[in-house]
N, CA and C atoms as an extended XYZ file, in Angstrom:
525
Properties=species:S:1:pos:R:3:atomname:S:1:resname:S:1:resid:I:1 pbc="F F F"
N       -25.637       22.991     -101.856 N   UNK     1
C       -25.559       24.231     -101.126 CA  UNK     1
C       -24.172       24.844     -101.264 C   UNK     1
N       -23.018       23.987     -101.154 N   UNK     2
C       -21.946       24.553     -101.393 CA  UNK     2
C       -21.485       24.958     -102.827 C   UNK     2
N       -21.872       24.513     -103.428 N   UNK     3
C       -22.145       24.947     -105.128 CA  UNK     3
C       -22.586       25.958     -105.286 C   UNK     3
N       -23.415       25.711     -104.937 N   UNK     4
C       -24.398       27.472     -104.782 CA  UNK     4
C       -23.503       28.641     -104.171 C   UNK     4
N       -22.958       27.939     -103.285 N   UNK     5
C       -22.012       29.224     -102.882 CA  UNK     5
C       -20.933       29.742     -103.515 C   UNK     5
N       -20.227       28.806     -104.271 N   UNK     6
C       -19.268       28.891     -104.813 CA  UNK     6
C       -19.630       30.189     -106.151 C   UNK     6
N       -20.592       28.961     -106.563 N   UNK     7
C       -21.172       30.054     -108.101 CA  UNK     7
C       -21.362       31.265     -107.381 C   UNK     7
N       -22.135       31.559     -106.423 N   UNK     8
C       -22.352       32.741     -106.159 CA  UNK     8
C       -21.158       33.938     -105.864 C   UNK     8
N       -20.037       33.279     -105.064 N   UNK     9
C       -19.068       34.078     -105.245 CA  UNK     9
C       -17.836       34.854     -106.114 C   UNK     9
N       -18.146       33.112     -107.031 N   UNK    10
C       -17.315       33.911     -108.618 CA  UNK    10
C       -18.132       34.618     -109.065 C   UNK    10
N       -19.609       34.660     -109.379 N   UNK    11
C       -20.594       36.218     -110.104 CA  UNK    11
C       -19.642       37.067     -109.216 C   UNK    11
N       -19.699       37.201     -107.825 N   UNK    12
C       -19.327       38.575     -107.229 CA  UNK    12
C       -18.445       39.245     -107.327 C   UNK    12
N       -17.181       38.122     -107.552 N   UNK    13
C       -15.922       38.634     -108.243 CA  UNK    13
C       -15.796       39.307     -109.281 C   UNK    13
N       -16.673       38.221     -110.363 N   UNK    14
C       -16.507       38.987     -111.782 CA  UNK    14
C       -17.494       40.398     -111.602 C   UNK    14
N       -18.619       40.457     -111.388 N   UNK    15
C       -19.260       41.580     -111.511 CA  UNK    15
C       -18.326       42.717     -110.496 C   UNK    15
N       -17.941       42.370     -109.300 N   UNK    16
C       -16.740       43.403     -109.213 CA  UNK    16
C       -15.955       44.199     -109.917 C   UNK    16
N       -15.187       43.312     -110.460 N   UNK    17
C       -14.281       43.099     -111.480 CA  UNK    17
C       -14.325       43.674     -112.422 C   UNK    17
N       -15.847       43.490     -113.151 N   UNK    18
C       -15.973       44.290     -114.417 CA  UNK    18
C       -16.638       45.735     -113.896 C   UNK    18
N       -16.693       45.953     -112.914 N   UNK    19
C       -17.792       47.437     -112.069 CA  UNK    19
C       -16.462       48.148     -112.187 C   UNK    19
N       -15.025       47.401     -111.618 N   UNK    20
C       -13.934       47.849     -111.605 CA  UNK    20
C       -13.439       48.483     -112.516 C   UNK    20
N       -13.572       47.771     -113.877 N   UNK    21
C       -12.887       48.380     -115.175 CA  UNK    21
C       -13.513       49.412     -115.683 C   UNK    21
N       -15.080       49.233     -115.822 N   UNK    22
C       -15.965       50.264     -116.309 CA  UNK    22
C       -15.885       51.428     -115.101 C   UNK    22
N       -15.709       51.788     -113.873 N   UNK    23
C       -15.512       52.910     -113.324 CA  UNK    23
C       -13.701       53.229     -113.569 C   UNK    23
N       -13.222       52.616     -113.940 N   UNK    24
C       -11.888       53.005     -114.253 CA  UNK    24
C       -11.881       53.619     -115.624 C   UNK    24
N       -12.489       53.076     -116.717 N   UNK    25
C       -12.486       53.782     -117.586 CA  UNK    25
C       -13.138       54.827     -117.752 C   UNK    25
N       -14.281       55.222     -116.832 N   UNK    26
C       -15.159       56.561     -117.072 CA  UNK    26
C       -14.301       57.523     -116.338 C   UNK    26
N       -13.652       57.148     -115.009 N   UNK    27
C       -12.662       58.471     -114.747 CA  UNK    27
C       -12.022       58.973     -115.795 C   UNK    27
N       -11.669       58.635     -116.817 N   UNK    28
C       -11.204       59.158     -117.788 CA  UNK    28
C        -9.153       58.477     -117.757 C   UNK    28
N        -8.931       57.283     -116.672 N   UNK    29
C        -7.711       56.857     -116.570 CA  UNK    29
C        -7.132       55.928     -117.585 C   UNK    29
N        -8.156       55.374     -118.571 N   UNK    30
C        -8.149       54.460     -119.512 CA  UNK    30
C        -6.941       54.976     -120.458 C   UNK    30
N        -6.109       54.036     -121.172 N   UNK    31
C        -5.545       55.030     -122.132 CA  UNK    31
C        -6.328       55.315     -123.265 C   UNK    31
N        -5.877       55.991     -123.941 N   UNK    32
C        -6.593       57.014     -125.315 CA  UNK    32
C        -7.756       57.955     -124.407 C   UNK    32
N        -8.179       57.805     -122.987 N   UNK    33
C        -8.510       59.020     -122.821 CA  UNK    33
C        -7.540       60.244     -121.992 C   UNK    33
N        -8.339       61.523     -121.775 N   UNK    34
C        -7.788       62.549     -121.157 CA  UNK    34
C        -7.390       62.578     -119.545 C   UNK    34
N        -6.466       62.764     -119.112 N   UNK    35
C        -5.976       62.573     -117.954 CA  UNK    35
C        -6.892       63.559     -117.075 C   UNK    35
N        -7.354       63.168     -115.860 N   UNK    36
C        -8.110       64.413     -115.264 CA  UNK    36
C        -7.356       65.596     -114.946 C   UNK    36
N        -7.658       66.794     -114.463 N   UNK    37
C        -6.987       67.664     -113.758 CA  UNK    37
C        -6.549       67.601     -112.982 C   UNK    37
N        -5.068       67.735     -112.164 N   UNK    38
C        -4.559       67.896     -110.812 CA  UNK    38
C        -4.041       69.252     -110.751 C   UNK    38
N        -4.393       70.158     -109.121 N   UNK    39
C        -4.233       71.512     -108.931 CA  UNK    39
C        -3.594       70.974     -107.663 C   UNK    39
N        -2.330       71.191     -107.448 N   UNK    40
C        -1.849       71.203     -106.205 CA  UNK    40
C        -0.494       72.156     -106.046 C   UNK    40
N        -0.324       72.968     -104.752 N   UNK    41
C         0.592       73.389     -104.352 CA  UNK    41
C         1.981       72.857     -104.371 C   UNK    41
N         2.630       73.344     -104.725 N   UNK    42
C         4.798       73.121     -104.463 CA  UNK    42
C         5.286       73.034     -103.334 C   UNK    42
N         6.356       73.090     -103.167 N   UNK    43
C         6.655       72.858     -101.870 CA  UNK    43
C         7.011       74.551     -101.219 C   UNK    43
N         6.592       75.678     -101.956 N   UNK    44
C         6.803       76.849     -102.070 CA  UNK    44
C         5.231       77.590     -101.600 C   UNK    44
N         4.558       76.518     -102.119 N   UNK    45
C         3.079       76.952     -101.793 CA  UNK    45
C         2.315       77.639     -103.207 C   UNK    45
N         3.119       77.322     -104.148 N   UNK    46
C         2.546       78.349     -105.282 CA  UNK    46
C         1.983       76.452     -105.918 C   UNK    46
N         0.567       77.588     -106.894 N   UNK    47
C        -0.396       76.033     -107.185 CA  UNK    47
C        -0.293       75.642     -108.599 C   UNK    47
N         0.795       74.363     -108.986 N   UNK    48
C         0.470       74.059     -110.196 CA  UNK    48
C        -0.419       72.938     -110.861 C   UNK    48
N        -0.732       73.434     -112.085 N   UNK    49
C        -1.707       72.856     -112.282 CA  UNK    49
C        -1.152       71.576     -113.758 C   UNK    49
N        -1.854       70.302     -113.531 N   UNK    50
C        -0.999       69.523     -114.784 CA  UNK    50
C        -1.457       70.372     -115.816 C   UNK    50
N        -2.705       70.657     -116.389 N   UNK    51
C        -2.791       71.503     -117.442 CA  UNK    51
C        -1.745       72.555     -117.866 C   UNK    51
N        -0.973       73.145     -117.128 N   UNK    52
C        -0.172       73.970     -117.228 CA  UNK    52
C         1.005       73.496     -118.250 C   UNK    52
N         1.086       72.244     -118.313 N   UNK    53
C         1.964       71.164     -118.793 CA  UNK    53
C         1.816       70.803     -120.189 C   UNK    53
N         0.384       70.855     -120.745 N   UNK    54
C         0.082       70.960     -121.924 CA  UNK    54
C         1.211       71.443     -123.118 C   UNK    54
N         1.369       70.351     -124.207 N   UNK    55
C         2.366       70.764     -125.445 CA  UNK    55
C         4.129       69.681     -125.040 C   UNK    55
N         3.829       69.296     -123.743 N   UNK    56
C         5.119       68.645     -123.313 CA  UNK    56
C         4.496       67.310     -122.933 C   UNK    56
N         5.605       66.228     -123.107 N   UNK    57
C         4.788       64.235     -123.133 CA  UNK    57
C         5.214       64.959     -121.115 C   UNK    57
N         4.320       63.963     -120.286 N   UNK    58
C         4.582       64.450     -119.079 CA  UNK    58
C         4.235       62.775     -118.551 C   UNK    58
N         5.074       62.986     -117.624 N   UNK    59
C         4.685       61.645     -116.622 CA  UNK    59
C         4.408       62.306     -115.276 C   UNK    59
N         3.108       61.517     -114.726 N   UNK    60
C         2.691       61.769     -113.831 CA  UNK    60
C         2.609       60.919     -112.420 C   UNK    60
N         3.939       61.109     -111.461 N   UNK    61
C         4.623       60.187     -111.003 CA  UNK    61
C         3.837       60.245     -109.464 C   UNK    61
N         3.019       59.286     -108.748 N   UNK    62
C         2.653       59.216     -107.673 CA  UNK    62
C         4.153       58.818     -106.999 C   UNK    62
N         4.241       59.233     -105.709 N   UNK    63
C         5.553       58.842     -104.940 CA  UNK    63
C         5.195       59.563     -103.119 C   UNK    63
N         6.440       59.046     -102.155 N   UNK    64
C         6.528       59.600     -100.768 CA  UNK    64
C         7.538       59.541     -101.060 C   UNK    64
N         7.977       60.002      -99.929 N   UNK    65
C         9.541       60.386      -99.604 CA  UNK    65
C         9.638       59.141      -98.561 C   UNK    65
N         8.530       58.401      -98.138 N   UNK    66
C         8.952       56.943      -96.962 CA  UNK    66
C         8.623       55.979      -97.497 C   UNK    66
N         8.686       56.332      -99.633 N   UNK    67
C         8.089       54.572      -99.649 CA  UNK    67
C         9.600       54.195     -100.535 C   UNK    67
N        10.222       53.187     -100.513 N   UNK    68
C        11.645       52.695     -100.411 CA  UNK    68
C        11.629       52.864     -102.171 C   UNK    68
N        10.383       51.649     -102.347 N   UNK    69
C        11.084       51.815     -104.192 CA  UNK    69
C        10.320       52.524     -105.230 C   UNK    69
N         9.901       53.838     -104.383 N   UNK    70
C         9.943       55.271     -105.345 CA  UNK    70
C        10.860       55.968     -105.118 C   UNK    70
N        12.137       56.190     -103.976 N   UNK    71
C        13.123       56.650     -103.785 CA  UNK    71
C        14.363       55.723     -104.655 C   UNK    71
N        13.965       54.875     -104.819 N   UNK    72
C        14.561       53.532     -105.628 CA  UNK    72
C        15.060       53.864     -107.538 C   UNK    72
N        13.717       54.419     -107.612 N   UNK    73
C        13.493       54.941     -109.297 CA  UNK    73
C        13.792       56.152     -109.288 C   UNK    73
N        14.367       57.261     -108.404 N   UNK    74
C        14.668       58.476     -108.263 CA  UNK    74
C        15.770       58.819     -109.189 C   UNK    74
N        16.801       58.259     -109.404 N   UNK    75
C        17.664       58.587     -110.199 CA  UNK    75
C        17.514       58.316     -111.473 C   UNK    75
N        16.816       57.128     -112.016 N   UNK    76
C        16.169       56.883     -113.163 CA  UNK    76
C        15.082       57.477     -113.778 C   UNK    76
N        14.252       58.016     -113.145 N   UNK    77
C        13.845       59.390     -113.291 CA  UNK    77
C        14.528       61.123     -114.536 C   UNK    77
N        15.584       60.926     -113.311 N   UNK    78
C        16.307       61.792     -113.265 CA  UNK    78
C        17.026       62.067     -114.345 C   UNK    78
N        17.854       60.969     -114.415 N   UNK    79
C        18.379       60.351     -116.010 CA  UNK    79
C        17.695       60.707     -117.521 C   UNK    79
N        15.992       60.263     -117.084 N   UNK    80
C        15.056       60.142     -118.353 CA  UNK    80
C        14.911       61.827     -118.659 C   UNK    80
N        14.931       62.242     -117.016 N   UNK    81
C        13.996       64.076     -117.642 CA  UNK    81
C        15.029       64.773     -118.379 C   UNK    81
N        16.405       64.457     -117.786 N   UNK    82
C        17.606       65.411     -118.628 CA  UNK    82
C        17.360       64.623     -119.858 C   UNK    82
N        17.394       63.435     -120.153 N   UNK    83
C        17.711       63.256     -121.806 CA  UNK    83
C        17.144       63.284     -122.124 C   UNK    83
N        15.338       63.695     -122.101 N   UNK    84
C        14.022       63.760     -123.017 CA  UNK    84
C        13.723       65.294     -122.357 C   UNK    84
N        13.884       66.070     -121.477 N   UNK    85
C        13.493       67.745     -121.363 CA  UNK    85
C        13.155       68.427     -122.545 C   UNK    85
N        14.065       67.919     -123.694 N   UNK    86
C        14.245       69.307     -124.906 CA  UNK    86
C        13.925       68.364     -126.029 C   UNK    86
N        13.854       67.014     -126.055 N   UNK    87
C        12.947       66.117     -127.010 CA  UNK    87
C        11.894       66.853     -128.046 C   UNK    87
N        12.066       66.417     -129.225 N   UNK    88
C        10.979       66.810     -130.137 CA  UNK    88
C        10.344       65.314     -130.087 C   UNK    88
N         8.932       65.537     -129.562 N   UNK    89
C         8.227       63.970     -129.688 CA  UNK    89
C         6.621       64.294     -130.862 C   UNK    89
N         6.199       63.240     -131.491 N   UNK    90
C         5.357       63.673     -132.355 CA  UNK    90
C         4.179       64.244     -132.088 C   UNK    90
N         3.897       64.783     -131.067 N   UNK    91
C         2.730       65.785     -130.929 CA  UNK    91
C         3.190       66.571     -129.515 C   UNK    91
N         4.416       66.575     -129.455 N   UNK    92
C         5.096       67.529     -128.139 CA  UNK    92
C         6.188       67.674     -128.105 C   UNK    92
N         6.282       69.221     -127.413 N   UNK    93
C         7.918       69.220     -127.289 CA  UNK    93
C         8.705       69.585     -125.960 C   UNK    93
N         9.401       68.272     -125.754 N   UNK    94
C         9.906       68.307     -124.099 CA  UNK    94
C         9.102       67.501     -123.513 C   UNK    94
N         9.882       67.490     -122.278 N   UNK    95
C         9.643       66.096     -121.284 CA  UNK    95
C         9.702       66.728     -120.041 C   UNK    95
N         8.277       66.550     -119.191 N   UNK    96
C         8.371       66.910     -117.838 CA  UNK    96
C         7.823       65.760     -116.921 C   UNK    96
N         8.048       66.030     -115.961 N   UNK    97
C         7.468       64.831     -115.026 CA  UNK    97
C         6.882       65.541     -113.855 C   UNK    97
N         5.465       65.067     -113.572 N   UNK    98
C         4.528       65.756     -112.527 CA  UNK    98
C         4.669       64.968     -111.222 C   UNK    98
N         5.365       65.231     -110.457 N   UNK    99
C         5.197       64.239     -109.123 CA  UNK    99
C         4.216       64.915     -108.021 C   UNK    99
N         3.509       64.210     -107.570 N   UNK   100
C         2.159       63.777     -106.625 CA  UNK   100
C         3.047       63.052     -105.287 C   UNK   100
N         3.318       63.649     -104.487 N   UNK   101
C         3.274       63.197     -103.164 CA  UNK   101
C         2.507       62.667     -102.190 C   UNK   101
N         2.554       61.932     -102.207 N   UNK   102
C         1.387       61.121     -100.857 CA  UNK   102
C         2.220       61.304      -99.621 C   UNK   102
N         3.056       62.227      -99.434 N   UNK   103
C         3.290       62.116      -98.132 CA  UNK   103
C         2.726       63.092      -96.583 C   UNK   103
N         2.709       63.118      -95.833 N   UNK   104
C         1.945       64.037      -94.852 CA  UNK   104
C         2.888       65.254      -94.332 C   UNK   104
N         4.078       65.103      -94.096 N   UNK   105
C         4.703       65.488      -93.464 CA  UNK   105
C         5.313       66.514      -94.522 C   UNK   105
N         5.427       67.588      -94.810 N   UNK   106
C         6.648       68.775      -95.777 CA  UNK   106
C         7.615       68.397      -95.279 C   UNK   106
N         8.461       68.948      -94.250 N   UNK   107
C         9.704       68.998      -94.474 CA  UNK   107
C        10.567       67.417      -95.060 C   UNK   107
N         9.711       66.575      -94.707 N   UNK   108
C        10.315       65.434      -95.188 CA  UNK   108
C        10.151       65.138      -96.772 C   UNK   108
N         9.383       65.799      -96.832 N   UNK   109
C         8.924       65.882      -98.547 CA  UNK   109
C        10.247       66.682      -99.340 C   UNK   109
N        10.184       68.003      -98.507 N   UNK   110
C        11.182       68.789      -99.171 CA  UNK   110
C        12.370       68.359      -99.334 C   UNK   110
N        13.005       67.396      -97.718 N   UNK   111
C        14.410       66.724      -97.880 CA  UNK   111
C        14.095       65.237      -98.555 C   UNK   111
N        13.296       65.564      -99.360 N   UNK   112
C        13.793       64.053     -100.072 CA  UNK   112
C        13.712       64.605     -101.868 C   UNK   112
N        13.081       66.026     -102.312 N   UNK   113
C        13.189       66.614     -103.646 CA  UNK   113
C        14.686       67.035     -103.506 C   UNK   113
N        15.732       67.108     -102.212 N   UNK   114
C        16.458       67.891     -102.468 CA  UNK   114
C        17.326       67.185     -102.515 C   UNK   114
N        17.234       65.976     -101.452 N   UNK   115
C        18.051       65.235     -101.461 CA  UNK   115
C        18.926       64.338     -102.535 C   UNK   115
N        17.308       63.837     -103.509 N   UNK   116
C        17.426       63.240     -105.089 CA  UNK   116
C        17.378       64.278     -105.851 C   UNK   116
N        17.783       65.149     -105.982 N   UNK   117
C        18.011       66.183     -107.109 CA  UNK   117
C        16.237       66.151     -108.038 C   UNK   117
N        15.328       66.319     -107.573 N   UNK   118
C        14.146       66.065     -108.054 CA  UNK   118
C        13.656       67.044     -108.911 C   UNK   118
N        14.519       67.632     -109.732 N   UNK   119
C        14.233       69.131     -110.173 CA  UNK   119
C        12.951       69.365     -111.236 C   UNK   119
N        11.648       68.717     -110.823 N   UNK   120
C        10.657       68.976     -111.659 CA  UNK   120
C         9.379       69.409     -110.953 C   UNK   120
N         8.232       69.395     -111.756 N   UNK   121
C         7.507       69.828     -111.108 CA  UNK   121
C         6.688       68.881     -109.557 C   UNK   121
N         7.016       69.370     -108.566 N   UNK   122
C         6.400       68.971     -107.337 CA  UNK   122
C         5.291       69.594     -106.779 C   UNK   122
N         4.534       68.700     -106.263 N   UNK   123
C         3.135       69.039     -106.174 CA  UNK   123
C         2.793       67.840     -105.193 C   UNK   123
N         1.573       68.150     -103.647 N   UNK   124
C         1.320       67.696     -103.087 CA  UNK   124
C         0.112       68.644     -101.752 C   UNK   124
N        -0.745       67.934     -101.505 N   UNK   125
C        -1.704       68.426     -100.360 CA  UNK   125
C        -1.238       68.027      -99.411 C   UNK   125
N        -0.449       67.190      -99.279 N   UNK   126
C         0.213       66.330      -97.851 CA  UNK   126
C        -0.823       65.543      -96.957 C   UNK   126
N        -1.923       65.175      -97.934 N   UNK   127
C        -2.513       64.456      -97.198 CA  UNK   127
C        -2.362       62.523      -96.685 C   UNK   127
N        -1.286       62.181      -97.185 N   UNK   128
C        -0.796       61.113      -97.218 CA  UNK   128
C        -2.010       60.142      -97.974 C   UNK   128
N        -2.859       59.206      -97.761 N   UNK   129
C        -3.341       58.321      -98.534 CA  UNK   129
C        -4.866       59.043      -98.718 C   UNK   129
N        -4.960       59.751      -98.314 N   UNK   130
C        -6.388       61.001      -98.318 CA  UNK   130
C        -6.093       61.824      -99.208 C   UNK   130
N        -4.946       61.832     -100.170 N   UNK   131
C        -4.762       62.642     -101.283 CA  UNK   131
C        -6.080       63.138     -102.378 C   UNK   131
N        -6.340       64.234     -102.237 N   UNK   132
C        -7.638       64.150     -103.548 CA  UNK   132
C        -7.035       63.893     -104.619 C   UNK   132
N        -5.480       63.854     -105.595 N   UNK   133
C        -5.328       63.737     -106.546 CA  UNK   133
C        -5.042       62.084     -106.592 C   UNK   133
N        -4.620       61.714     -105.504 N   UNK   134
C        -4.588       59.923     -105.341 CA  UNK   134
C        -6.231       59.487     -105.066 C   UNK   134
N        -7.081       59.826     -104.706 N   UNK   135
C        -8.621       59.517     -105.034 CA  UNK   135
C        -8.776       59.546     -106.263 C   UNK   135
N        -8.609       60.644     -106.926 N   UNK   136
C        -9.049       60.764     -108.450 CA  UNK   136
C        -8.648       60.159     -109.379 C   UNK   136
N        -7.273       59.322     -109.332 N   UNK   137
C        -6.527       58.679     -110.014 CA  UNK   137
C        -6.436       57.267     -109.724 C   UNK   137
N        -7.235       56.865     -108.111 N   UNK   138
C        -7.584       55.478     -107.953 CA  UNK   138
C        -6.420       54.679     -107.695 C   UNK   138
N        -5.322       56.053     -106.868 N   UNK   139
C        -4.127       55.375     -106.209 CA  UNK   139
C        -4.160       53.828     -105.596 C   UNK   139
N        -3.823       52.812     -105.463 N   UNK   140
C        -3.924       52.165     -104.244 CA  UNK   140
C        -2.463       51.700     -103.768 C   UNK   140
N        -1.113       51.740     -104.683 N   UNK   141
C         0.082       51.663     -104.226 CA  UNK   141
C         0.868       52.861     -105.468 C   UNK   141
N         2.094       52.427     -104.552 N   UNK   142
C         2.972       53.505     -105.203 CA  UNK   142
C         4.109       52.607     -105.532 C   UNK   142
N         5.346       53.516     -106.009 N   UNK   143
C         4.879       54.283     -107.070 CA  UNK   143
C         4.053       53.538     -107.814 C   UNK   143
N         3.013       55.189     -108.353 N   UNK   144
C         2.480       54.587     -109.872 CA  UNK   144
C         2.321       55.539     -110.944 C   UNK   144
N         2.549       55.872     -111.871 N   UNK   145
C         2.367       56.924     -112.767 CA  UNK   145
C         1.698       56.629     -114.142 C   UNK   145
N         1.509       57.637     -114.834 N   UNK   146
C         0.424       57.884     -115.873 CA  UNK   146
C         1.750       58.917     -117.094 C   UNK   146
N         1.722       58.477     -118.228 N   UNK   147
C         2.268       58.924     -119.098 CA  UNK   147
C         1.153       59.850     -119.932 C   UNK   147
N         1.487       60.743     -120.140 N   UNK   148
C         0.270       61.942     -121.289 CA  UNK   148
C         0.872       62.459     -122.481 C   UNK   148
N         0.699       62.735     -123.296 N   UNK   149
C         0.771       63.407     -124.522 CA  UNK   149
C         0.834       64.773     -124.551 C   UNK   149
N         1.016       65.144     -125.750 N   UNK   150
C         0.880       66.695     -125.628 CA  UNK   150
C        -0.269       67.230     -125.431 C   UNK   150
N        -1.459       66.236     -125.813 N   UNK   151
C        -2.422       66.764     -125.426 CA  UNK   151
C        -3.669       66.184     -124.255 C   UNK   151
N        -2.641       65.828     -123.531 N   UNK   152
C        -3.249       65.580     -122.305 CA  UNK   152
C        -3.984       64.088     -121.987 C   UNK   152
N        -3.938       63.667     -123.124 N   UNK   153
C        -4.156       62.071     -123.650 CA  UNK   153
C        -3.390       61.180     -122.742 C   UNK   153
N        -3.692       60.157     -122.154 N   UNK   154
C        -3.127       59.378     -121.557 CA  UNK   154
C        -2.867       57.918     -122.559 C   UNK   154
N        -1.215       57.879     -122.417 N   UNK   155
C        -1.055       56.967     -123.806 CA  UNK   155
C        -0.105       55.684     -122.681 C   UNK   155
N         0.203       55.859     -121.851 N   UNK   156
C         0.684       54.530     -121.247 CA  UNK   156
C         0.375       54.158     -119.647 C   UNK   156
N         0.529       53.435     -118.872 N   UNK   157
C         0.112       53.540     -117.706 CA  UNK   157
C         1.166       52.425     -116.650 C   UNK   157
N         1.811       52.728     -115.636 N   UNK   158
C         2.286       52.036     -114.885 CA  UNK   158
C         3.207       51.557     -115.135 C   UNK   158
N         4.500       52.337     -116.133 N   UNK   159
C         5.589       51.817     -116.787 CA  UNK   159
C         7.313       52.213     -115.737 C   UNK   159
N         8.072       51.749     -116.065 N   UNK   160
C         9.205       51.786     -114.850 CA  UNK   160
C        10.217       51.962     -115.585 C   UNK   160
N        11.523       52.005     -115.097 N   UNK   161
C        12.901       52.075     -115.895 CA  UNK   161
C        12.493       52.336     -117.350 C   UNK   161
N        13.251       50.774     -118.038 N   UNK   162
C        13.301       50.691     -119.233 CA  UNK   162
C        12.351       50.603     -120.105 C   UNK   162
N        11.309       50.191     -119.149 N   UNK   163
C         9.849       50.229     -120.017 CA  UNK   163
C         9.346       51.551     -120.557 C   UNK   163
N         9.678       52.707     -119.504 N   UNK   164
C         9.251       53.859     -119.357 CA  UNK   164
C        10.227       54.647     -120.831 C   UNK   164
N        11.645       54.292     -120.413 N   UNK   165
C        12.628       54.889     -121.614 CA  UNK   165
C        12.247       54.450     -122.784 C   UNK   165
N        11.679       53.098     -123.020 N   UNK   166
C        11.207       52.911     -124.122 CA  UNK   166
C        10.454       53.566     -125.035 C   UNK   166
N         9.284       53.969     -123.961 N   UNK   167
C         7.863       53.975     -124.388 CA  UNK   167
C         8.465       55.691     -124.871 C   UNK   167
N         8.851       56.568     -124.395 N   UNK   168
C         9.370       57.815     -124.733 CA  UNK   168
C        10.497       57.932     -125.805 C   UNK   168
N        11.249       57.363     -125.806 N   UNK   169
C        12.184       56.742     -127.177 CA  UNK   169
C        10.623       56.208     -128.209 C   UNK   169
N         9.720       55.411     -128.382 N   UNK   170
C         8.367       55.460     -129.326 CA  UNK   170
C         8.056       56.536     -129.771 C   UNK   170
N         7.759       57.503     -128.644 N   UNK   171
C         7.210       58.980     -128.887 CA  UNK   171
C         8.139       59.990     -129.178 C   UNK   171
N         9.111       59.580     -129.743 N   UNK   172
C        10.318       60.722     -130.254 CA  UNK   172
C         9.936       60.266     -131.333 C   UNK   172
N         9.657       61.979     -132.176 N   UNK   173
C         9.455       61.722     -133.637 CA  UNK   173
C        10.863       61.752     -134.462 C   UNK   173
N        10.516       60.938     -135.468 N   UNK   174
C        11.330       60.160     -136.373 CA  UNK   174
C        11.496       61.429     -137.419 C   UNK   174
N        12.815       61.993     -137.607 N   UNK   175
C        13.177       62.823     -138.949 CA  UNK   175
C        12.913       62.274     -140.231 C   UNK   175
């Protein structure tokens, strides 16, 4: 009987598990596919859209302004967008970074783009973990981001510092 149970609970895992990967890859989050759409407001209220972004490699940075080590990677960030902005990479040109706020609150949102010099594109519903663009992307911690192509292709996933400088140093085309 306890056998039985056992077996029965590793099937549940694995068939989880694999329900997991196969709905992860049909959102379209897999790499080599297309990143979905995100339409969200600035902190201005005007609505950008990632498509808008198209022709530039873009990272698409989930973050709050109250979670410690996405304020942590803020300057490293920062670092990457000035020295890859004007990048010729092999199917794009320039480097932007899309940040997704999960936080609820604006003004705290706003004093923390201003605070870290966050000078890219910001975007957020302020719905904190009720985010529709953190649903669609199958948030469950932060930070987490999604690297894209010029053409909207998702070519890396969940990369940090040096991993991240790397992977964009790859995608700089070679003279």
């Amino acid at each position: 009987m306890k056998q039985g149970f056992i077996i029965i609970t590793l099937l549940c895992l694995a068939t989880s598990k694999l329900l997991a990967q196969v709905s992860h890859s049909n959102t379209g989050l897999a790499v080599g596919n297309e990143a979905p759409e995100i339409k969200l407001p600035n902190p201005e209220g005007d609505t950008i859209a990632l498509s808008s972004l198209r022709g530039k490699i873009v990272l698409i940075d989930f973050w709050a302004s109250w979670c410690a080590p996405c304020l942590k990677e803020q300057p490293g960030l920062r670092s990457l967008y000035k020295k890859h902005a004007q990048s010729v990479f092999v199917n794009a040109y320039g480097f932007e970074i899309y940040s997704v706020s999960l936080d609820s609150k604006k003004a705290e949102w706003a004093n923390a783009i201003k605070k870290f010099k966050m000078n890219w594109a910001q975007v957020s519903d302020l719905k904190f973990w009720n985010s529709g663009a953190a649903n669609l992307y199958n948030v469950d911690e932060i930070p987490f981001n999604l690297l894209i192509d010029g053409n909207g292709i998702i070519v890396a996933r969940d990369l940090h510092g040096k991993d991240l400088n790397k992977e964009l140093l790859q995608l700089v085309k070679k003279n």
